[in-house]
C-alpha positions in Angstrom: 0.0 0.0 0.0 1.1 3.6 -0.7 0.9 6.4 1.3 2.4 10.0 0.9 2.8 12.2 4.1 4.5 15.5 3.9 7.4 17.6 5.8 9.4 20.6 5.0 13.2 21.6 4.9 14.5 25.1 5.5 17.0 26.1 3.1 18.0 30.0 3.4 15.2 31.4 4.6 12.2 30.1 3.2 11.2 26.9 3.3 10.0 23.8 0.6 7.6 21.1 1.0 9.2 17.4 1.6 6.9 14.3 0.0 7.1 11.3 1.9 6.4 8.3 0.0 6.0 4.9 2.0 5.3 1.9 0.2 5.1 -1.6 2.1 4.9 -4.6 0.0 5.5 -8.6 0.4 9.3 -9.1 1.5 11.5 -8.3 4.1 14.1 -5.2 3.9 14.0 -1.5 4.8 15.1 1.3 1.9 15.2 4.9 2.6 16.1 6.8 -0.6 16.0 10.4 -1.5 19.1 11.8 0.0 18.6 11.5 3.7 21.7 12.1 5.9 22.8 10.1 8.7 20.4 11.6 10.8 17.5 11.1 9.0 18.5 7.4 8.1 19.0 6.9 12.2 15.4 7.3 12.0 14.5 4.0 11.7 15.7 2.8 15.3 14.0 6.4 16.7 11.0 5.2 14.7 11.2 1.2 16.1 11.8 2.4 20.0 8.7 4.6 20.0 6.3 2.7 17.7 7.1 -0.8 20.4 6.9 1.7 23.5 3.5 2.9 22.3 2.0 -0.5 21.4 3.0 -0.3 17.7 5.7 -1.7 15.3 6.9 -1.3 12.3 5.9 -4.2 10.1 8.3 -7.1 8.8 7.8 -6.2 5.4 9.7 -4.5 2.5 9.3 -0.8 3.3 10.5 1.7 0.5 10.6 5.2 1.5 11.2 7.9 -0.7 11.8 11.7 -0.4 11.0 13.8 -3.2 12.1 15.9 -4.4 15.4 13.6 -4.3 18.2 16.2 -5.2 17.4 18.3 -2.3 19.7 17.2 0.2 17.4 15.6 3.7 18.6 16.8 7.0 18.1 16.8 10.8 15.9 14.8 13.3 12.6 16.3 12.5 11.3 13.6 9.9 10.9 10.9 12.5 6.9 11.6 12.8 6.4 12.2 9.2 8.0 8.8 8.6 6.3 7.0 11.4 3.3 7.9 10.2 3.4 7.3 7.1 4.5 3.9 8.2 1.3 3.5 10.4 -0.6 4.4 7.6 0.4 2.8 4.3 0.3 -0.7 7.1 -3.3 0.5 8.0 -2.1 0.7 11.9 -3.7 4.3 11.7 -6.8 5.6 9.4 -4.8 7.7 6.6 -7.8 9.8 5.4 -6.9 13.1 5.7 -3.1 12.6 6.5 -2.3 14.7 3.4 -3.9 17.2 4.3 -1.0 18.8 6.9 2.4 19.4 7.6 3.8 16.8 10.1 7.4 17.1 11.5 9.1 16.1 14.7 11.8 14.5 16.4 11.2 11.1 18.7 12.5 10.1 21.5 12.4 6.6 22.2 9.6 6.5 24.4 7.3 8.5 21.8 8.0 11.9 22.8 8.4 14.7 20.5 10.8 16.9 20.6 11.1 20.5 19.2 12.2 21.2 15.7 14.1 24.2 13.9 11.9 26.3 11.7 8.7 26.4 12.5 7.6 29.6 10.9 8.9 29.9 8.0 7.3 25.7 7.6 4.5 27.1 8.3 4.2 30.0 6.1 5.1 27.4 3.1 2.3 25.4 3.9 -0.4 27.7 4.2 1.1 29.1 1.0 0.9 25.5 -0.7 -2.7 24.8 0.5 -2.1 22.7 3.8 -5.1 22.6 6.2 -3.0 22.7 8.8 0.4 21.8 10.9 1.2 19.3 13.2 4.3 19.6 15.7 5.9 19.3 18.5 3.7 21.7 21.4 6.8 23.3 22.0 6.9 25.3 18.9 3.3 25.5 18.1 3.5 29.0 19.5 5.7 29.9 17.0 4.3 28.4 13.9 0.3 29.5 15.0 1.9 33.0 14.3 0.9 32.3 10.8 -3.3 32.9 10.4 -5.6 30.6 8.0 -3.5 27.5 8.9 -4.5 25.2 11.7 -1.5 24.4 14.2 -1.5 21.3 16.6 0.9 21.2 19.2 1.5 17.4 20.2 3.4 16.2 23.5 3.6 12.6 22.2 3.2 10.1 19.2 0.0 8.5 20.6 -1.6 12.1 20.5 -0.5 11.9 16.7 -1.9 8.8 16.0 -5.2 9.8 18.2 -5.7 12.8 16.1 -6.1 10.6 12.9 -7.7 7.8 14.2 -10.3 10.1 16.0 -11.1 12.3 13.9 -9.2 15.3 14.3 -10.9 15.9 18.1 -7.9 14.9 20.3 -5.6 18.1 20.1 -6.5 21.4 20.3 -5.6 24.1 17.7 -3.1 26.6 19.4 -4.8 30.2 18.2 -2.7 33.4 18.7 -4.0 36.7 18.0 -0.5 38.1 16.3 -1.0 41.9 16.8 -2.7 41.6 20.4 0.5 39.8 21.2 2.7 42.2 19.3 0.9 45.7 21.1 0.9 44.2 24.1 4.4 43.3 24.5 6.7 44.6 27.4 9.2 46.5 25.8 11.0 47.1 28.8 14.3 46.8 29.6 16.4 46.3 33.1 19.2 48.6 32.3 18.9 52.3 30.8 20.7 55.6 29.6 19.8 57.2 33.3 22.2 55.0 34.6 25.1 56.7 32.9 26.9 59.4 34.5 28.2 61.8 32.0 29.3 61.2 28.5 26.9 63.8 27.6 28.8 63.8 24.0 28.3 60.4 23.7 24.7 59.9 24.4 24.4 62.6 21.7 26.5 60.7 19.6 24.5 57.2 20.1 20.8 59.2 19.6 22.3 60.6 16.5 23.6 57.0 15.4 20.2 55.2 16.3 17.7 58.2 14.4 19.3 57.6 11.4 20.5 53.6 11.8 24.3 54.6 11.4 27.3 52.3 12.5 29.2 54.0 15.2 32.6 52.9 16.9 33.7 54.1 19.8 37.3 54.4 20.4 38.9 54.8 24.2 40.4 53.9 26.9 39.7 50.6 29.5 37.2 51.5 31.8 35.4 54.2 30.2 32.2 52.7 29.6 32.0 52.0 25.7 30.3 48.6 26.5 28.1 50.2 29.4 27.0 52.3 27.0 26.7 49.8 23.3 24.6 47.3 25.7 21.9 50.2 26.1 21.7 51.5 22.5 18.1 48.7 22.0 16.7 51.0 24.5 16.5 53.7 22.6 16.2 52.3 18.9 11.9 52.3 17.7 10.1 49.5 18.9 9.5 46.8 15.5 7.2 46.5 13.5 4.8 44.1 12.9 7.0 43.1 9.3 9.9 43.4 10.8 9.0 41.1 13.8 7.9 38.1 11.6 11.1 38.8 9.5 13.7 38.7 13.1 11.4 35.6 14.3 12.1 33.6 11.0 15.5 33.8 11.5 15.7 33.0 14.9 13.3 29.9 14.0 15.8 28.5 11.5 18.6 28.2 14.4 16.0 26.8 17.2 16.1 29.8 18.8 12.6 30.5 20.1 11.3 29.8 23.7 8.3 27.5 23.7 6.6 30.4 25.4 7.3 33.6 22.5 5.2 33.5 19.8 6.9 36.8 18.2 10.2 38.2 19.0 9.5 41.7 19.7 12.6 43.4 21.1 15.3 44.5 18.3 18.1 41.8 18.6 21.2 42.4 20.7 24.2 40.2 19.1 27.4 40.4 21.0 30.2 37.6 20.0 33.4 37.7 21.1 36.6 38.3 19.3 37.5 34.7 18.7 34.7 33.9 16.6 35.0 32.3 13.1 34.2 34.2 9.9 31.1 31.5 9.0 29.5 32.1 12.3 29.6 35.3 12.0 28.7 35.8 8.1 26.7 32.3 8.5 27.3 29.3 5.9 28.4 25.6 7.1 27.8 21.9 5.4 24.1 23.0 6.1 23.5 26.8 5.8 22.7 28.4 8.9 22.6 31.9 9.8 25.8 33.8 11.2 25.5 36.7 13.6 25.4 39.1 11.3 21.8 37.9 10.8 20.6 36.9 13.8 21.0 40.8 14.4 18.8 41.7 11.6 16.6 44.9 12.2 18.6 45.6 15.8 22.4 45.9 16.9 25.8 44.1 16.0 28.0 44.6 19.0 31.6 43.7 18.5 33.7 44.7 21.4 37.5 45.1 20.8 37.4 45.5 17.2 40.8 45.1 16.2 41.1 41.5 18.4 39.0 40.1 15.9 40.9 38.1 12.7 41.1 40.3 9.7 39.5 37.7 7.7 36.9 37.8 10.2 36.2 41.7 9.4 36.4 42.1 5.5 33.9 39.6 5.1 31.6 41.9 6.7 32.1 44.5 4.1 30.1 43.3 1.9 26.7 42.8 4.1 27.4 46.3 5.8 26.7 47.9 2.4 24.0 45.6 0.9 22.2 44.5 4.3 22.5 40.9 2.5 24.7 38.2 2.9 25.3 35.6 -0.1 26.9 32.7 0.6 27.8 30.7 -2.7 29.2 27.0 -2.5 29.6 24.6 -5.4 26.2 23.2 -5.5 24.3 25.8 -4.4 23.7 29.4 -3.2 21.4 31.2 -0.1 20.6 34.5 0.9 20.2 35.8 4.3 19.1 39.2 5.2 21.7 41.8 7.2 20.2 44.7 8.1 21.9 45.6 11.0 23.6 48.7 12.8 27.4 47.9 13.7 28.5 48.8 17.1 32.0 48.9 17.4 34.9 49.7 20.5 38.1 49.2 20.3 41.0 50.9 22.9 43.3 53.5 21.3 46.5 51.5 21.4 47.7 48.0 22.9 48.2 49.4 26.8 44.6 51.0 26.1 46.1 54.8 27.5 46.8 56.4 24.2 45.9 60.1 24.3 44.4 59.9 28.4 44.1 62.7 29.6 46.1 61.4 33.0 47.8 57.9 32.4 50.9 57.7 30.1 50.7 55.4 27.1 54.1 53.0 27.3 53.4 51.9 23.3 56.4 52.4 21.6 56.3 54.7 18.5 54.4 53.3 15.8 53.0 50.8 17.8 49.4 52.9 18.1 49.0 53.5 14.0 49.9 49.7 13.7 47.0 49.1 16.1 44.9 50.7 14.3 45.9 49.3 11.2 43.8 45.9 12.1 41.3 47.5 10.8 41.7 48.0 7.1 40.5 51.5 5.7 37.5 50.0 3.7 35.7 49.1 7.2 36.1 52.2 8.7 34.8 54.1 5.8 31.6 51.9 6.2 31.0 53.2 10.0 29.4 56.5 9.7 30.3 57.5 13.1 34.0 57.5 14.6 33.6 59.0 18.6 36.6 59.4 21.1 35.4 57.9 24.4 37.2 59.5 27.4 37.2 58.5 31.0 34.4 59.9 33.4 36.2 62.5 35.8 34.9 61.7 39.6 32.8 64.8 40.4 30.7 63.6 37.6 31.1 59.7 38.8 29.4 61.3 42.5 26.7 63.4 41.0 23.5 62.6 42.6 21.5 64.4 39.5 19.6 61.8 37.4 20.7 61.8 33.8 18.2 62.0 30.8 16.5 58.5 30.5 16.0 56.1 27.6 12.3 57.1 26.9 13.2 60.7 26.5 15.9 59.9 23.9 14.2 56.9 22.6 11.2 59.9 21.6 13.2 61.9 20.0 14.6 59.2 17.4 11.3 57.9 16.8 9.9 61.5 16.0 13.5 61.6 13.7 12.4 58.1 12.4 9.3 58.9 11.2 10.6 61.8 9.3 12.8 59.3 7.4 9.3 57.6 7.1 7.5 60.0 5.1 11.0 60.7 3.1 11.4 57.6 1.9 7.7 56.2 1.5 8.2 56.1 -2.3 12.0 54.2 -2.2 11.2 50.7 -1.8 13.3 49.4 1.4 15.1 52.6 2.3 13.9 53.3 5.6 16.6 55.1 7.1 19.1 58.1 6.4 22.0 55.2 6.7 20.3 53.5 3.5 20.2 56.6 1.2 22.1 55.9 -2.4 24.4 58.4 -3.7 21.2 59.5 -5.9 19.3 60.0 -3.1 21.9 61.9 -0.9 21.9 64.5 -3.8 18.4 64.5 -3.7 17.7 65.3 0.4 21.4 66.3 1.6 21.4 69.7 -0.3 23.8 72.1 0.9 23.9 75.7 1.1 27.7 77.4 -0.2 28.8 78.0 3.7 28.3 74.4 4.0 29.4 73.6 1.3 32.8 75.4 1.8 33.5 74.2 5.5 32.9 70.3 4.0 35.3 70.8 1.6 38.1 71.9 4.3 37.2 69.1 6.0 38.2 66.6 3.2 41.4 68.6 2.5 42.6 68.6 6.2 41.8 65.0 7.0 42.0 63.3 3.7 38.5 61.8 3.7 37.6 59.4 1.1 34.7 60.1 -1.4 32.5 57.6 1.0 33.4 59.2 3.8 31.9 62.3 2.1 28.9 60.3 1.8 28.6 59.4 5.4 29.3 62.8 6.4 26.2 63.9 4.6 23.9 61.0 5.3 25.0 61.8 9.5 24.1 65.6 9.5 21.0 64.6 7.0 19.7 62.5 10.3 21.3 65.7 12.8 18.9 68.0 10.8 16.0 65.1 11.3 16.3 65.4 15.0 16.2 69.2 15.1 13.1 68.9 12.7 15.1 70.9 10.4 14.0 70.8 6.7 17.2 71.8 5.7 20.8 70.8 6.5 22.4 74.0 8.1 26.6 74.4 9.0 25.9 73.7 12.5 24.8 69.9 10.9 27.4 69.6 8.6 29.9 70.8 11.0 28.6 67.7 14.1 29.2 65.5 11.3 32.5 66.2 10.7 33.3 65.9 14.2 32.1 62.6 14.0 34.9 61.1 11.9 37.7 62.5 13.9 38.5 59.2 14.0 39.9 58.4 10.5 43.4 57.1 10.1 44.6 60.1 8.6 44.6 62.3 11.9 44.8 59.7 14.6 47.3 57.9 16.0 50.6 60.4 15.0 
């Protein structure tokens, strides 16, 4: 007897219906074909344990399994209930009426349980897309995957609830419903840390408000102890809250890696990704045997923290140039090629020189000469012209450490960049995905960054005295562009331009000799 049952693989970002094909016929042997990997042909023991531990068993017949389409590479644990039913089917252990009717994936456990799967969501938005009635998984992602309306979801603890569901008519497990945008307005977008906390840095804060209105890459350049990761970790708090599109879009990412809690239906809170220095350049750009997302995606629509910049590998760093420009990362191998979005802002620290006291105003630097420009040189020109923002962090004097004045809190900002935001909004409502003043093309910065001939004038000093590259001209302009946002200015006045400029003090050119 024949029976077809249906699961999905995740490839990129977007997933594609699986076809399970289980024949049983007179004989004796077991065939899985279709190119299944070891984990999918381990199956078969999963599949023996928990059929016998749930009064079932696979019959001792010839059993020919095939997954179509068979040049897409099978992988992972979460076939085991697609092929154990289709087992219990086409051997008439189970009614198979309306089996082709959903999605069924999850991993067993020998005594019949199942256990969660990666990509959930973007599973289930294929199948409502193909015409599926509905989903059935494990109950620990059926939160995630009910996300998707006009597709029924079933959340099962064990096989026997499976098998029930069939045999019973569809009565034995209850659809998980979630209201999408109830959940999404009513979450808690609070946070336990905020910019009150910080005593002084008054420049900074300005310099991070500025970098979050207008989505701009900042690094922050200074000494140990000055508070450049006290201060990165609380840039979220200030950045809009998503939206609904650009939750879904964060949550399908995270779904891919197994990254949801059984209890989140949506991720609602911009991603914080902070790895350290030793990573690899395919964890952080993503890729592997089987693509996965790196870090650089996992950050998508919030931050990219990467403390002590130049500790990183070099390799490690140029491979982010690319994504940093085209917030996409294409990752190309021999027999194939997937996309992953990147739409991230870059935070960036890094000390001053190898002792970390380079230009403090009290401690000495003991770097020999030479020593601070090679430092710097980790990090190759191309990068820094990508990062809008270059700021000099410098240590917090101690009547300012003892004030008992309350600084200005993360709301208060946070206000002020969504009113900036929204201007960008309106700007860009005809540009299809520019959404910010960091995304503008060159056409586009001649189009909104207009300058007046006193502008105009002090810009080009600028680019004499520090040898600023054309894109560094750019990013000046796109920087006070966002400046004039916040001040609700229509136009970008000297005062903007001239910020902007202060905000690549930083380059090569003029530090470090």
């Amino acid at each position: 007897m024949l029976i077809k049952t249906f699961g999905s693989s995740v490839f990129g970002v977007d997933a594609s219906i699986i076809t399970v094909e289980v024949n049983i016929s007179q004989g004796i042997n077991f065939y899985l074909v279709g190119l299944p990997d070891n984990a999918v042909k381990e199956s078969k023991q999963r599949i023996d344990s928990a059929l016998r531990n749930n009064g079932y068993k696979i019959p001792g017949k010839k059993i020919i399994i095939n997954m179509a389409p068979a040049d897409i590479k099978k992988e992972g644990s979460a076939y085991d209930l697609t092929l154990a039913i289709g087992i219990l089917a086409a051997s008439n252990q189970i009614i198979g009426t309306n089996i082709d009717k959903y999605i069924i994936l999850g991993e067993l456990s020998l005594d019949g349980t199942l256990q969660p799967i990666k990509g959930a969501l973007p599973i289930a938005i294929k199948a409502r897309s193909e015409g599926f009635k509905g989903f059935i998984l494990p109950e620990q992602n059926a939160r995630e995957a009910a996300v998707v309306n006009n597709l029924d979801v079933y959340g099962a603890k064990t096989i026997t609830d499976v098998i029930n569901f069939f045999n019973n008519n569809e009565k034995t497990l209850q659809k998980t419903i979630i209201n999408t945008r109830e959940e999404f307005f009513n979450s808690n977008d609070i946070f336990d840390i905020d910019f009150a906390d910080v005593k002084g840095q008054e420049n900074v804060k300005r310099a991070l408000e500025v970098a979050a209105a207008g989505s701009h890459n900042i690094i922050m350049i200074g000494p140990p102890g000055a508070g450049k990761t006290m201060l990165a970790k609380r840039i979220p708090t200030i950045l809009p809250p998503l939206t609904l599109h650009e939750a879904l879009e964060t949550t399908k990412i995270h779904s891919i890696i197994g990254n949801i809690d059984k209890d989140t239906s949506l991720i609602t809170k911009r991603p914080f990704r902070s790895p350290h220095h030793t990573i690899s350049d395919v964890a952080l750009v993503g890729g592997g045997v089987y693509p996965q997302p790196g870090e650089i995606s996992l950050a998508h629509n919030g931050v990219l923290f990467l403390d002590e910049l130049p500790e990183f590998k070099r390799t490690v760093l140029e491979v982010m140039r690319q994504p940093i420009e085209d917030k996409i990362i294409n990752i190309s191998r021999a027999k194939f090629s997937v996309q992953y979005p990147s739409n991230f802002m870059l935070v960036a620290s890094m000390n001053p020189c190898p002792c970390g006291y380079y230009n403090h105003p009290d401690k000495a630097c003991v770097c020999s000469p030479g020593v601070v420009q090679k430092y710097l040189n980790k990090i190759s020109g191309p990068l820094l012209d990508r990062i809008d923002i270059h700021l000099e962090v410098v240590p917090v004097p101690f009547n300012k450490l003892s004030e008992t004045s309350t600084s200005e809190t993360s709301a208060q900002i946070k206000e002020r960049v969504i009113k900036a935001r929204n201007i960008q909004k309106n700007r860009f409502k005809n540009y299809n995905k520019i959404h910010s003043n960091s995304q503008m093309s060159t056409k586009l910065i001649q189009e909104f960054c207009e300058l007046n001939n006193q502008s105009k004038s002090l810009l080009k000093q600028a680019i004499n005295k520090f040898g600023l590259s054309a894109r560094a001209y750019d990013r000046i302009l796109k920087v006070s562009r966002t400046i004039a946002d916040l001040e609700n200015s229509q136009n970008i006045e000297t005062n903007h331009i001239a910020e902007a400029i202060h905000y690549r003090s930083l380059d090569r050119e003029n530090w470090g000799k």
